[in-house]
gemmi code that builds the backbone of each chain (N, CA, C; Angstrom):
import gemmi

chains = {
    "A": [
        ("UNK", (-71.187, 62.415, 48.151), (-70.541, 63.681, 48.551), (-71.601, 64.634, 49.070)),
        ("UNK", (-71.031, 65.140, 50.232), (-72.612, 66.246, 50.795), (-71.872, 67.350, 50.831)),
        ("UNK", (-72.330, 68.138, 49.824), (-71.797, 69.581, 50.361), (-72.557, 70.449, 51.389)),
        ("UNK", (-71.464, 70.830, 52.382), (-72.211, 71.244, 53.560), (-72.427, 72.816, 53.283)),
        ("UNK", (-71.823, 73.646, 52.404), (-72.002, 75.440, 52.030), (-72.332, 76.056, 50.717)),
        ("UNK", (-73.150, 76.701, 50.415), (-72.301, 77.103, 48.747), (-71.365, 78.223, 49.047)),
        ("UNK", (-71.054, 78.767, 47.724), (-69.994, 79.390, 47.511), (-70.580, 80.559, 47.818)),
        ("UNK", (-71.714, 81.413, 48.205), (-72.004, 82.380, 48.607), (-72.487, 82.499, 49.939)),
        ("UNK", (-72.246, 81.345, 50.842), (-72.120, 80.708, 51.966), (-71.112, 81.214, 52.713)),
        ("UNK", (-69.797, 81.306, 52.073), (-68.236, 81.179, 52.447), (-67.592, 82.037, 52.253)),
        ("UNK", (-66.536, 82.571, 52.739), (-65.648, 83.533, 53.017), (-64.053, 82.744, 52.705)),
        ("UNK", (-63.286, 83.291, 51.888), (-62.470, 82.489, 51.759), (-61.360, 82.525, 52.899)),
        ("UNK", (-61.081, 83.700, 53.481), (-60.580, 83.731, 54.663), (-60.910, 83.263, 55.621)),
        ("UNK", (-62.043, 82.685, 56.285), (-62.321, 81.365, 56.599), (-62.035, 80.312, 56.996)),
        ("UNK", (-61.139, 80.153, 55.886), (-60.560, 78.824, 55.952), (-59.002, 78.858, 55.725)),
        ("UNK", (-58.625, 77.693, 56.197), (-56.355, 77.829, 56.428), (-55.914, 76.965, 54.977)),
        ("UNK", (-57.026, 76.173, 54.320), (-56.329, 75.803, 52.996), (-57.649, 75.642, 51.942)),
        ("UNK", (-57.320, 74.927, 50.716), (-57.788, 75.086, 49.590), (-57.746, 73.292, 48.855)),
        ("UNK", (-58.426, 72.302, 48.954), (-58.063, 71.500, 47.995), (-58.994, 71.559, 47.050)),
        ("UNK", (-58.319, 71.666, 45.862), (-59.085, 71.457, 44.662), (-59.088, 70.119, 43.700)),
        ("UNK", (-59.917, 69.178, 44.028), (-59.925, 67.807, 43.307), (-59.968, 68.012, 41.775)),
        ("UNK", (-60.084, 67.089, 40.948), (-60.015, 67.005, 39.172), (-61.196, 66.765, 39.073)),
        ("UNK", (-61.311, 65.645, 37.961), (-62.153, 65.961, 37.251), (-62.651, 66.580, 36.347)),
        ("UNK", (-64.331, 67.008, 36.008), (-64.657, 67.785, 35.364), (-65.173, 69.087, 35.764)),
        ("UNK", (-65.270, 68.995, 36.614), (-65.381, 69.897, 38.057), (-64.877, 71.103, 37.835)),
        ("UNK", (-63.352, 72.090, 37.418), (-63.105, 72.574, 37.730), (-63.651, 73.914, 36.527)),
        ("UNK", (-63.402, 72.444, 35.079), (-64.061, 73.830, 33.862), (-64.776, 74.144, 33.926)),
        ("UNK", (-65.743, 73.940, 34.905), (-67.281, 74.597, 35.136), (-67.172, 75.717, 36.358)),
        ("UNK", (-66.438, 75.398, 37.470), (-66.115, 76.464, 38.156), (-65.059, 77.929, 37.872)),
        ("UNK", (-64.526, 77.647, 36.729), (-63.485, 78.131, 36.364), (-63.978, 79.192, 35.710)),
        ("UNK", (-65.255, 78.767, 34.935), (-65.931, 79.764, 34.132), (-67.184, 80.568, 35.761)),
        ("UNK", (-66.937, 80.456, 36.670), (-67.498, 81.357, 37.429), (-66.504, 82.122, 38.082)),
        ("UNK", (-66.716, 83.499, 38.218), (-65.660, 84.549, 39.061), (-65.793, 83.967, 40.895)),
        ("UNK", (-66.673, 83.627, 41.005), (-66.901, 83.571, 42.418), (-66.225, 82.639, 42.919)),
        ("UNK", (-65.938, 81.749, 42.170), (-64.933, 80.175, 42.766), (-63.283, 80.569, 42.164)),
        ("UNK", (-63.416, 81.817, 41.255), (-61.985, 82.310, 40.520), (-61.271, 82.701, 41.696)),
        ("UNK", (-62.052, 83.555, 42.326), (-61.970, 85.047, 43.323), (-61.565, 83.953, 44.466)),
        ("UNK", (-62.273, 82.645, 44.719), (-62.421, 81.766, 46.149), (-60.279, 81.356, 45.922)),
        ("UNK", (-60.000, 80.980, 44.904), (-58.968, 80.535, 44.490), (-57.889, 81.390, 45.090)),
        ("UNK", (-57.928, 82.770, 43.807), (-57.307, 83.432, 44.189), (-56.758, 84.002, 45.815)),
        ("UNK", (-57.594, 84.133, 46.669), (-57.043, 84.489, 47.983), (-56.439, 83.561, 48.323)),
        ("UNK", (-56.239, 82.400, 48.041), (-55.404, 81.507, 48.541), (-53.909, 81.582, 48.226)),
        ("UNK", (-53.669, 81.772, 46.855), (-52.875, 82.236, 45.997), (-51.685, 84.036, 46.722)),
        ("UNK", (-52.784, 84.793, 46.983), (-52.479, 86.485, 47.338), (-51.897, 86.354, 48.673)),
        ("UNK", (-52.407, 84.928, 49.321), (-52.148, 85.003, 50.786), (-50.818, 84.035, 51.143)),
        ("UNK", (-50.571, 83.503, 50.394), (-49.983, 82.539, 50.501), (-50.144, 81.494, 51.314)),
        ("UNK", (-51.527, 80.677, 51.327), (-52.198, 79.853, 52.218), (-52.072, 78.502, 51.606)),
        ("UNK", (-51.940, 77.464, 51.639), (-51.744, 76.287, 51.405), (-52.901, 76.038, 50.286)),
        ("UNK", (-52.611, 76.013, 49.259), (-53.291, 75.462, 47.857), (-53.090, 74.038, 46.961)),
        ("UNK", (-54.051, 72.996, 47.244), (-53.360, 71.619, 47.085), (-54.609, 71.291, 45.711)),
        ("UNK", (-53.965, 70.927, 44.452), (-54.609, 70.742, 43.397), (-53.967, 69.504, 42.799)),
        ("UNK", (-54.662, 68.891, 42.373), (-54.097, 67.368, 41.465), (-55.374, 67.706, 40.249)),
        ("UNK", (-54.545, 66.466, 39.252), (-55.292, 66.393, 37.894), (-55.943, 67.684, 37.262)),
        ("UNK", (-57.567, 67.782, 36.968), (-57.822, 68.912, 35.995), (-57.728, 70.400, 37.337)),
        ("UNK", (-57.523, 69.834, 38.677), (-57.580, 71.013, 39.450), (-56.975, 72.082, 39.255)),
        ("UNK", (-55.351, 72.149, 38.753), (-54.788, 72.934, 38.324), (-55.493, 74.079, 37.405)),
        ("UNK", (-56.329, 73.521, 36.750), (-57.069, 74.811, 35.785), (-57.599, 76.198, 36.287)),
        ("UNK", (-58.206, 75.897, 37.469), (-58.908, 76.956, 38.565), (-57.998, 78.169, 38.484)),
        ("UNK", (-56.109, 77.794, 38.224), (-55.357, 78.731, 38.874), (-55.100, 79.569, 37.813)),
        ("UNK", (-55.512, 78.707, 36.463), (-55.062, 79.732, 35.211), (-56.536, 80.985, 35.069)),
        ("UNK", (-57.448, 80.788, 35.390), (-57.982, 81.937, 34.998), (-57.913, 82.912, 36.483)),
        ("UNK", (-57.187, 82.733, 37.320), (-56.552, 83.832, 38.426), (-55.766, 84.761, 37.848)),
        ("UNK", (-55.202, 84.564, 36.594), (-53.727, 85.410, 36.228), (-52.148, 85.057, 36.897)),
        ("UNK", (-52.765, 84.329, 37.335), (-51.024, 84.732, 38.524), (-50.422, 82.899, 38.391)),
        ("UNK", (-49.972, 82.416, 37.420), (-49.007, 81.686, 37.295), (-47.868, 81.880, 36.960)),
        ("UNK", (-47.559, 82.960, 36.854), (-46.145, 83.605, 36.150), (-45.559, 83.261, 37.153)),
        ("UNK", (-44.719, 82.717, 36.742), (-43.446, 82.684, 37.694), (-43.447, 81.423, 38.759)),
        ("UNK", (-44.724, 80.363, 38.644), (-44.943, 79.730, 39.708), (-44.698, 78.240, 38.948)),
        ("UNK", (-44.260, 77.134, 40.144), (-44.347, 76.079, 38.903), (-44.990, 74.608, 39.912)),
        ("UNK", (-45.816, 73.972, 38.857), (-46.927, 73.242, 38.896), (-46.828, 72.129, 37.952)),
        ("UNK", (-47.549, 70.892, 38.374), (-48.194, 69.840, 37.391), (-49.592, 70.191, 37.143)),
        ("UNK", (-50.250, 69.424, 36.012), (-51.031, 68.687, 35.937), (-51.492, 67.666, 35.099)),
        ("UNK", (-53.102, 67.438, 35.320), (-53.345, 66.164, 33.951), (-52.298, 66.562, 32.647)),
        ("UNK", (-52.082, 65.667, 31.997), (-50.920, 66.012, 30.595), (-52.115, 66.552, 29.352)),
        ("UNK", (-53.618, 66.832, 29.868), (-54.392, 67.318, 28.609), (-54.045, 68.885, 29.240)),
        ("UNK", (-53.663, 69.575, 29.729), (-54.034, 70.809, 30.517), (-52.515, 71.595, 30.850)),
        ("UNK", (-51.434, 70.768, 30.818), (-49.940, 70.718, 30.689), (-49.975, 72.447, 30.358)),
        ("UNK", (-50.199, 72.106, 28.271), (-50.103, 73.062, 27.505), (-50.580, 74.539, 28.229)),
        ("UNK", (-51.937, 74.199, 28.622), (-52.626, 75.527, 29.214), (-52.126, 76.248, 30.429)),
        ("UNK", (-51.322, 75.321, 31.596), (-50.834, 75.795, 32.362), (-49.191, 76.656, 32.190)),
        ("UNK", (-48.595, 75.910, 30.902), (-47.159, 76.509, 30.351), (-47.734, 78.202, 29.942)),
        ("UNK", (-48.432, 77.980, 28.948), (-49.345, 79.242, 28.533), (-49.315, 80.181, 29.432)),
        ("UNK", (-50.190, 79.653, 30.319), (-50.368, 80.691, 31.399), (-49.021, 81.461, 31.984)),
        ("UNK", (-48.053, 80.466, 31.867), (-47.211, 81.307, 32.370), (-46.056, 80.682, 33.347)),
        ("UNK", (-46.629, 79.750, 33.597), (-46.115, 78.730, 34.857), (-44.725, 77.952, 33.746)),
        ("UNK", (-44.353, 77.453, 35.115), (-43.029, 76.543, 34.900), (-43.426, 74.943, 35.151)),
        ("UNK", (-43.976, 74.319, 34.136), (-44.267, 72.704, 34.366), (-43.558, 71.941, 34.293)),
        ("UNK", (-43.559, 71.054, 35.056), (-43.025, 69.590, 35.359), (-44.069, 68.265, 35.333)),
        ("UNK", (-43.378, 67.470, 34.665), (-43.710, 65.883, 34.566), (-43.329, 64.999, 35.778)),
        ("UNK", (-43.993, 65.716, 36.882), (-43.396, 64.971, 38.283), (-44.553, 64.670, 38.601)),
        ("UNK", (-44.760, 63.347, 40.065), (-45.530, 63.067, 40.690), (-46.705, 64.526, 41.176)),
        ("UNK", (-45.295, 65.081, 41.949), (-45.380, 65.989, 42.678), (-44.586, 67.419, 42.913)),
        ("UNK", (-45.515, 68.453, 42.569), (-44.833, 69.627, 42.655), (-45.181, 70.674, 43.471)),
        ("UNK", (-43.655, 71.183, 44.517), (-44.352, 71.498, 45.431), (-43.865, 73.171, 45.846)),
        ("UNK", (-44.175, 74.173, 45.055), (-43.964, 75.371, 44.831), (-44.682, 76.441, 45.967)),
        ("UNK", (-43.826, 76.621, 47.240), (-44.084, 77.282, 48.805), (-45.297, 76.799, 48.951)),
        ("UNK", (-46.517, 77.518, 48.553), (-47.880, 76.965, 49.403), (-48.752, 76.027, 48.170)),
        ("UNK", (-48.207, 76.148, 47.101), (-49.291, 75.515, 46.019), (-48.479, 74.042, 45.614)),
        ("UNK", (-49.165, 72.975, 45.688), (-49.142, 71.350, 45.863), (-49.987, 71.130, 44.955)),
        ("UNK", (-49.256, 70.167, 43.620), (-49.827, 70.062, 42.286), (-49.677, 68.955, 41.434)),
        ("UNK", (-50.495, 67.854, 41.627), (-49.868, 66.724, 40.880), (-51.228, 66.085, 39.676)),
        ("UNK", (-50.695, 65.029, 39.118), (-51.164, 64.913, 37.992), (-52.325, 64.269, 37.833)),
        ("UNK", (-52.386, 63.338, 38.465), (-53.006, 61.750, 38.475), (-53.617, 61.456, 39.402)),
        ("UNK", (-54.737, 60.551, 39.697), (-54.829, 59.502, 41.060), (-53.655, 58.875, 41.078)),
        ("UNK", (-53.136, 58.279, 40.236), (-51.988, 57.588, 40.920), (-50.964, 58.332, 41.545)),
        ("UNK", (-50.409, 59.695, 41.821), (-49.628, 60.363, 42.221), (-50.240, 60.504, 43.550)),
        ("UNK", (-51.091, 60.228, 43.997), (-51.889, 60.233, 45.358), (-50.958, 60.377, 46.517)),
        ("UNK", (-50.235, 59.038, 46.794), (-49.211, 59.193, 47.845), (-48.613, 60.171, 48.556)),
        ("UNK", (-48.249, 60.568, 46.937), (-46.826, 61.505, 46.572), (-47.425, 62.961, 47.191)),
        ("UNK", (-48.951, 62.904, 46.160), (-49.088, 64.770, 46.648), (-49.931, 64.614, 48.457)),
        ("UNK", (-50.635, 63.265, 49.063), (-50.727, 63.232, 50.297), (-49.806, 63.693, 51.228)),
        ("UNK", (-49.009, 62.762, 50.862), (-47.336, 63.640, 51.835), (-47.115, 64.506, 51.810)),
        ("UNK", (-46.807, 65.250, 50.264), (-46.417, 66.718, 50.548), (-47.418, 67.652, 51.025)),
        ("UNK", (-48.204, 67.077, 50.278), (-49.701, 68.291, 51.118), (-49.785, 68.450, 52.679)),
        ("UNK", (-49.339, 66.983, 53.301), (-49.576, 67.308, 54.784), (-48.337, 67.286, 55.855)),
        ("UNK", (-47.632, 67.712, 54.804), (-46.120, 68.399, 55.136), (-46.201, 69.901, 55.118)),
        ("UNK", (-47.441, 70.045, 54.060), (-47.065, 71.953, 53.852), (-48.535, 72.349, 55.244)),
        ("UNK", (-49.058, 70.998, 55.337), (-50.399, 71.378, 56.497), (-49.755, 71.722, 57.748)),
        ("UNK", (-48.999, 70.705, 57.925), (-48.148, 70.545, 58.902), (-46.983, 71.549, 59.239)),
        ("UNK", (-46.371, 72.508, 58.787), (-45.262, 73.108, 58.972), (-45.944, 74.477, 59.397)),
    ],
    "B": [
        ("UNK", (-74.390, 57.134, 18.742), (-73.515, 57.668, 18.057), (-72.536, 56.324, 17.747)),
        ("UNK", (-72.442, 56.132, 16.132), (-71.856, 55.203, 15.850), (-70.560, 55.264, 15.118)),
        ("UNK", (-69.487, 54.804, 15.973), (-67.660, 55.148, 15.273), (-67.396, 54.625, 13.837)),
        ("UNK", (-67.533, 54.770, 12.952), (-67.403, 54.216, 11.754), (-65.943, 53.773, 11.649)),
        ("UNK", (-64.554, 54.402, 12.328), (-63.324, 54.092, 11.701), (-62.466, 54.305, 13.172)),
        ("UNK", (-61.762, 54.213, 13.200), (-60.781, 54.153, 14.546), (-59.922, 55.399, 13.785)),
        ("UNK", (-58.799, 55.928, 14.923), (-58.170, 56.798, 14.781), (-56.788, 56.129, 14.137)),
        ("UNK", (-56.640, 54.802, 13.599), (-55.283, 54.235, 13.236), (-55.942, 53.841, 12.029)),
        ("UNK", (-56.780, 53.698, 11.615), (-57.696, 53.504, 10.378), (-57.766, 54.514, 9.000)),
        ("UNK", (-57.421, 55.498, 9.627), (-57.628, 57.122, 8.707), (-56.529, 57.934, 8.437)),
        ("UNK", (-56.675, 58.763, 7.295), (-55.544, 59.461, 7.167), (-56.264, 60.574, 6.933)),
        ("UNK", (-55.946, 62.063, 7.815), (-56.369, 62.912, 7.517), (-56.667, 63.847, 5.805)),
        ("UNK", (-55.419, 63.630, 5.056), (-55.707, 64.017, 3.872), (-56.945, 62.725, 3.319)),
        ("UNK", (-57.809, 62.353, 3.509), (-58.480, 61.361, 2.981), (-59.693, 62.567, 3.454)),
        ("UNK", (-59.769, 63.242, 4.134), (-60.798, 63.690, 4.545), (-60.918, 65.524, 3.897)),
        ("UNK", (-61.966, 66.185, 3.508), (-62.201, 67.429, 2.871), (-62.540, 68.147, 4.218)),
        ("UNK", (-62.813, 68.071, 5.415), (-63.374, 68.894, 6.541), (-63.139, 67.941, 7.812)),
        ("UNK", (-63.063, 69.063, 8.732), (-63.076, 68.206, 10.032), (-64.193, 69.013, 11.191)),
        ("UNK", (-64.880, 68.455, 11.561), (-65.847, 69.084, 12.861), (-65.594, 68.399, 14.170)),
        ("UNK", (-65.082, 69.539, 15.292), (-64.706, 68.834, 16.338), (-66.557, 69.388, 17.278)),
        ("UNK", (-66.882, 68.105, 18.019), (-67.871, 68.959, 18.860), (-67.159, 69.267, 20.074)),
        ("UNK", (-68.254, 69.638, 20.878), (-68.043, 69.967, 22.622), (-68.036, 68.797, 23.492)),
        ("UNK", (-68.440, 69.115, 24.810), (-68.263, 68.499, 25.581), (-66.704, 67.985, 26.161)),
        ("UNK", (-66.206, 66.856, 26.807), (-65.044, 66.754, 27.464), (-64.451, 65.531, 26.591)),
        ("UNK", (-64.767, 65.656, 25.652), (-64.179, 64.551, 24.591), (-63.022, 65.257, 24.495)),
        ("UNK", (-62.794, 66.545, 23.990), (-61.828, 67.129, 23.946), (-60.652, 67.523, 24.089)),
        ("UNK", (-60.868, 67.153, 25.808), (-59.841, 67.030, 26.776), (-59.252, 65.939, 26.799)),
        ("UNK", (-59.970, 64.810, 26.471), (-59.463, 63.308, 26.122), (-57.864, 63.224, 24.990)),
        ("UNK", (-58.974, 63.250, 23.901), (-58.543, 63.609, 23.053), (-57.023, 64.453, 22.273)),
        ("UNK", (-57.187, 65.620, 23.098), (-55.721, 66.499, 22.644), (-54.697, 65.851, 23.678)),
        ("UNK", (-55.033, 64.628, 24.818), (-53.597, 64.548, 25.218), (-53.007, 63.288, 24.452)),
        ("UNK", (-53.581, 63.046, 23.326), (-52.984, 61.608, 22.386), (-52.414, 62.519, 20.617)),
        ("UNK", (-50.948, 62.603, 20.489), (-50.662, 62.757, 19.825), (-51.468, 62.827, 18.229)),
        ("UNK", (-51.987, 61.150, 18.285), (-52.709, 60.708, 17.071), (-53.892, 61.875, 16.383)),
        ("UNK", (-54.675, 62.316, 17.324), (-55.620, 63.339, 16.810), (-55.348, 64.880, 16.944)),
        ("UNK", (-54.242, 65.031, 17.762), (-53.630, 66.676, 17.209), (-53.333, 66.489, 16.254)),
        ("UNK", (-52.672, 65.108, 15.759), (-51.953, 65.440, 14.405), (-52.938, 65.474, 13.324)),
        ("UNK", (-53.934, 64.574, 13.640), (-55.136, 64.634, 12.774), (-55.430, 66.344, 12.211)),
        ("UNK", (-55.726, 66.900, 13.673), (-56.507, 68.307, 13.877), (-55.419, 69.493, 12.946)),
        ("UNK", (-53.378, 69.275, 13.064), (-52.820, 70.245, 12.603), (-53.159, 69.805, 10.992)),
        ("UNK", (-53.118, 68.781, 10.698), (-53.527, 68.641, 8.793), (-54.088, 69.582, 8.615)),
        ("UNK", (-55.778, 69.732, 9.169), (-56.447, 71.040, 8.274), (-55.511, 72.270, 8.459)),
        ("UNK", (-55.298, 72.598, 9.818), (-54.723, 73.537, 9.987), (-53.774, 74.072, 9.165)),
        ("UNK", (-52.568, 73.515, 8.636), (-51.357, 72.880, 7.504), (-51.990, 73.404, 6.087)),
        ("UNK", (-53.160, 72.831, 6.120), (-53.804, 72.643, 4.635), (-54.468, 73.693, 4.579)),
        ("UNK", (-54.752, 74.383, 5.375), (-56.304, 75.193, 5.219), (-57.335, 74.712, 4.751)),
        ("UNK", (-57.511, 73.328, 5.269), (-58.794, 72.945, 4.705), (-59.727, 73.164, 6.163)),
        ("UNK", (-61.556, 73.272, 5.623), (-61.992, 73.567, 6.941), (-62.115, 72.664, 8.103)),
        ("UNK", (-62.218, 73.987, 9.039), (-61.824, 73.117, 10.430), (-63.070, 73.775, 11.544)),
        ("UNK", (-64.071, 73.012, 11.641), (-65.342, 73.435, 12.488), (-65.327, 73.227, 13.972)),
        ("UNK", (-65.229, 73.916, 14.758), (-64.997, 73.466, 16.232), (-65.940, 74.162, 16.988)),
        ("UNK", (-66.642, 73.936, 18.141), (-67.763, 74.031, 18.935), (-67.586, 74.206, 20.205)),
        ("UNK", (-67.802, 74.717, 21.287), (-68.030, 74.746, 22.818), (-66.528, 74.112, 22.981)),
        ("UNK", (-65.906, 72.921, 23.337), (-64.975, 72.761, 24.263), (-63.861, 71.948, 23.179)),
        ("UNK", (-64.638, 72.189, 21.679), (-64.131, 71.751, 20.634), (-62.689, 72.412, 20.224)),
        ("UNK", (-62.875, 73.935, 20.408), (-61.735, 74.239, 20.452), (-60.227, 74.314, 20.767)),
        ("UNK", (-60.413, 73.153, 21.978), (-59.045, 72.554, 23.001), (-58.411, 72.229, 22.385)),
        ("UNK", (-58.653, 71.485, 21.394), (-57.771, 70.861, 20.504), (-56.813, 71.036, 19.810)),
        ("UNK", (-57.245, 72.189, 19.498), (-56.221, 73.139, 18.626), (-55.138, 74.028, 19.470)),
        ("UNK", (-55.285, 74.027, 20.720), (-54.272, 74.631, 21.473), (-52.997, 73.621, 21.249)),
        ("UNK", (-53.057, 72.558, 21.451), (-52.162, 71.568, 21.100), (-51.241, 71.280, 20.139)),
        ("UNK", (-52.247, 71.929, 18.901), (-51.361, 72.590, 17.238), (-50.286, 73.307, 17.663)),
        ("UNK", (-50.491, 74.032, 18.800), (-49.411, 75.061, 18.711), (-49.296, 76.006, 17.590)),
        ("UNK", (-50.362, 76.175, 17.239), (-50.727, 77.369, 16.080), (-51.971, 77.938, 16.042)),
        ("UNK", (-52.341, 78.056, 16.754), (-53.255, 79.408, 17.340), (-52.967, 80.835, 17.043)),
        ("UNK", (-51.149, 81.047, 17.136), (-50.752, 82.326, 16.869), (-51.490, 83.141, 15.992)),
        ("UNK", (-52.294, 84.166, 16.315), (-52.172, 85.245, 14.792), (-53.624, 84.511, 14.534)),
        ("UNK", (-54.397, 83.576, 14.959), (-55.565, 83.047, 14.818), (-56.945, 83.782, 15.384)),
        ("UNK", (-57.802, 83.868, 15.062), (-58.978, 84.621, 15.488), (-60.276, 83.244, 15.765)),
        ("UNK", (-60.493, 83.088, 17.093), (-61.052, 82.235, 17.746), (-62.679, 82.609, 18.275)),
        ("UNK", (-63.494, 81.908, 18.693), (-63.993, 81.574, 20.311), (-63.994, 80.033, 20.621)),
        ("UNK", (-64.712, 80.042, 21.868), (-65.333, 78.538, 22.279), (-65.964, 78.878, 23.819)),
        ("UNK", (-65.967, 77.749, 24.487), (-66.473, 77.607, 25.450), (-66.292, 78.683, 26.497)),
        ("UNK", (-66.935, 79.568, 27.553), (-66.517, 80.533, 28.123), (-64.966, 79.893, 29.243)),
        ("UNK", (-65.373, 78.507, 29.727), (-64.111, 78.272, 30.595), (-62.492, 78.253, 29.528)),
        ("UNK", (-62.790, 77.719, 28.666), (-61.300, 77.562, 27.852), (-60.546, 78.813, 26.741)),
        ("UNK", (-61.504, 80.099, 26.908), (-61.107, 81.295, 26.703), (-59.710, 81.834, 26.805)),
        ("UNK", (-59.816, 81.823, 28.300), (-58.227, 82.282, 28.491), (-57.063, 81.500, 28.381)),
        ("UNK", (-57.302, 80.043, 27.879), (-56.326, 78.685, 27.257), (-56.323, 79.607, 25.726)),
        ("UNK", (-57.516, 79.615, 25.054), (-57.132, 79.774, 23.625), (-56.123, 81.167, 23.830)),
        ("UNK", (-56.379, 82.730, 24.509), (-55.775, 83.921, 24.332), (-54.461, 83.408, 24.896)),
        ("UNK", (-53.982, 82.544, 25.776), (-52.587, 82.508, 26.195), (-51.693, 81.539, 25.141)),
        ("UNK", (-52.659, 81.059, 24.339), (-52.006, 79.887, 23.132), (-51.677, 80.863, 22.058)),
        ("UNK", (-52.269, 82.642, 22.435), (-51.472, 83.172, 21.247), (-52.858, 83.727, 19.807)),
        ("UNK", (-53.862, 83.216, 20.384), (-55.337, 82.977, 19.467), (-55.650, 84.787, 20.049)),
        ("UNK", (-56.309, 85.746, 19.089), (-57.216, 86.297, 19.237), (-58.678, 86.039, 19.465)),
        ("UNK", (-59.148, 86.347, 20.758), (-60.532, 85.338, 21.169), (-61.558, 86.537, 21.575)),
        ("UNK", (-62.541, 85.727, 20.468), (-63.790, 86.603, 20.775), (-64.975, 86.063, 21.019)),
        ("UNK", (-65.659, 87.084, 22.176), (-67.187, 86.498, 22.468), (-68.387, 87.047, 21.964)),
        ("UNK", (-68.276, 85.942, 20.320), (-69.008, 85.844, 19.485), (-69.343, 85.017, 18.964)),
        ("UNK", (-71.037, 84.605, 18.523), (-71.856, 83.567, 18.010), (-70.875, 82.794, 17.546)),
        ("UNK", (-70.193, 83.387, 16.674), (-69.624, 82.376, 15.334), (-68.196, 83.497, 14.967)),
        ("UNK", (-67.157, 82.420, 14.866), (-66.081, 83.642, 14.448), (-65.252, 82.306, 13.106)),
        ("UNK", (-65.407, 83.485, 12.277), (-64.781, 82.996, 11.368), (-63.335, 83.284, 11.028)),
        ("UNK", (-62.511, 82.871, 11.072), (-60.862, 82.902, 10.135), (-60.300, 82.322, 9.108)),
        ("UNK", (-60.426, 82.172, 8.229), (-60.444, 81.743, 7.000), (-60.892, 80.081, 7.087)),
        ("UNK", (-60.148, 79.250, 7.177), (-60.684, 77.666, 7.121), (-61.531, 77.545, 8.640)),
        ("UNK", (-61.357, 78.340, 9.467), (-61.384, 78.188, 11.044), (-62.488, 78.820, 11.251)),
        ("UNK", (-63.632, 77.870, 11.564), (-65.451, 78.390, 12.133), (-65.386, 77.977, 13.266)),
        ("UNK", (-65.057, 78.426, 14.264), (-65.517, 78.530, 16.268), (-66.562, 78.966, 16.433)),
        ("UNK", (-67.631, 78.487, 17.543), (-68.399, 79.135, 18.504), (-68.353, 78.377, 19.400)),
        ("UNK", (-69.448, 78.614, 20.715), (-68.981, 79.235, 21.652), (-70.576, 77.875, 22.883)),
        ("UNK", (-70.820, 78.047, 22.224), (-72.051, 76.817, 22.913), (-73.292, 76.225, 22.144)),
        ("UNK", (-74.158, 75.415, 22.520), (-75.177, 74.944, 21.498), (-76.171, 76.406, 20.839)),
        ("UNK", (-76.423, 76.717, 22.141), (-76.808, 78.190, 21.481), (-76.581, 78.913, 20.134)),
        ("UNK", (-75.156, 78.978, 19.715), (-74.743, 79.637, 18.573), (-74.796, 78.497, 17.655)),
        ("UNK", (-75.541, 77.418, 17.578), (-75.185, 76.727, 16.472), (-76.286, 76.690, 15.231)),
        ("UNK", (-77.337, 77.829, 15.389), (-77.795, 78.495, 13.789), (-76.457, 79.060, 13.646)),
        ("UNK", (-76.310, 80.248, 14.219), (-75.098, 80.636, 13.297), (-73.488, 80.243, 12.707)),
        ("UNK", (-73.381, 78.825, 13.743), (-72.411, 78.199, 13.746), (-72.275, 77.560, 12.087)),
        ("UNK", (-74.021, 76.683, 12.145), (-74.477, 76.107, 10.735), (-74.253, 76.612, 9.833)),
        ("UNK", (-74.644, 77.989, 9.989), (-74.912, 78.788, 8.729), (-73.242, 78.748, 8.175)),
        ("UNK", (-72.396, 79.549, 8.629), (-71.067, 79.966, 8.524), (-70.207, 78.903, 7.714)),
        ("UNK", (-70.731, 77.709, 8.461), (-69.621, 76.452, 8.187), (-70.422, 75.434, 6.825)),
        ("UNK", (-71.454, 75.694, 6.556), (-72.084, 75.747, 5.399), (-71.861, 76.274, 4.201)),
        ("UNK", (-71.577, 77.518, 5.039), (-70.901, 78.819, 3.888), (-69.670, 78.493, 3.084)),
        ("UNK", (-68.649, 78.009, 4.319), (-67.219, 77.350, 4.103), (-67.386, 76.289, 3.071)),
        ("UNK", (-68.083, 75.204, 3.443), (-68.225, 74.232, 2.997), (-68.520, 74.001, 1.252)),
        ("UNK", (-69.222, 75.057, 1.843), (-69.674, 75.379, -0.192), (-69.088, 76.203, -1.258)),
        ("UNK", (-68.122, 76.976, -0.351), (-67.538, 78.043, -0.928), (-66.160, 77.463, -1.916)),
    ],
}
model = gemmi.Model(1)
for chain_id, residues in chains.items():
    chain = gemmi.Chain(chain_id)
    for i, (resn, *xyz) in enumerate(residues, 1):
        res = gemmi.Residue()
        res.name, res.seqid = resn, gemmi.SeqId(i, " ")
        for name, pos in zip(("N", "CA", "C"), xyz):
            atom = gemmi.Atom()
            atom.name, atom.element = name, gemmi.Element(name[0])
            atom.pos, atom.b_iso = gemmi.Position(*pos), 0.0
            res.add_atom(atom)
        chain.add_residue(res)
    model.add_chain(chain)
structure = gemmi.Structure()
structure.add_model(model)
structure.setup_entities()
């Protein structure tokens, strides 16, 4: 993987979407404001936000899951209900601009929809 | 690090204390029924319950956090306050059976505290 910017590199307006991969990746960014803040405008703007597995986490320390509804990994489920959100045990969940699924194996599922919401 | 017993091997009342560490074991971990249930025993019992950096995940899963006085890891903060936990960023927080902190850093005072418990 080559990352071509850092995060004080980038402007989040910038850019027309957001994917956030799993992993372990995200609890470490999650605990920085600067990748919180990168999130959030995606979120305020309503710009295409595509998260699978632990990605979903990024969105709970934004504040703003109320009212929004999402998957993810089933360790992180709990934290995203918490937050506020409306979860589902689906492949794929696909709530206006934010695209949210669980697994690698849901791959397909959130490919399509993701480049359905790229696409429209 | 050597497993002495499997998780189908043990019965939590067999045990006087439980210490969860850090790292992403955690996350493993709380999405298998078998060791929340492990983790709500102390909880149930008030017997002590030592948890560390990302140790604390676990217990979101209890679903009894409520009315609880916490820390842990800076990313899983706002998981423990939305589970209902009073969360503080401090060395070592004690609640009656319940010794949290917060990274390797705090673990003189982590020691000390859960020592305290232990003997008390």
């Amino acid at each position: 993987m080559t990352i071509d910017k850092g995060i004080d590199d980038v402007q989040a307006s910038d850019f027309d979407a957001l994917f956030i991969p799993g992993g372990f990746s995200p609890d470490q960014l999650r605990a920085d404001d600067r990748f919180v803040n990168f999130v959030d405008y995606f979120i305020e703007n309503d710009k295409p936000l595509l998260a699978i597995c632990h990605g979903p986490q990024l969105l709970i320390q934004t504040n703003k899951l109320k009212g929004r509804t999402v998957t993810g990994f089933t360790s992180i489920r709990p934290d995203l209900k918490n937050a506020g959100a409306t979860v589902k045990d689906e492949e794929v969940v696909v709530d206006r601009n934010i695209v949210t699924s669980r697994t690698p194996d849901d791959l397909p599922a959130f490919d399509r929809e993701s480049l359905k919401l790229l696409q429209s």
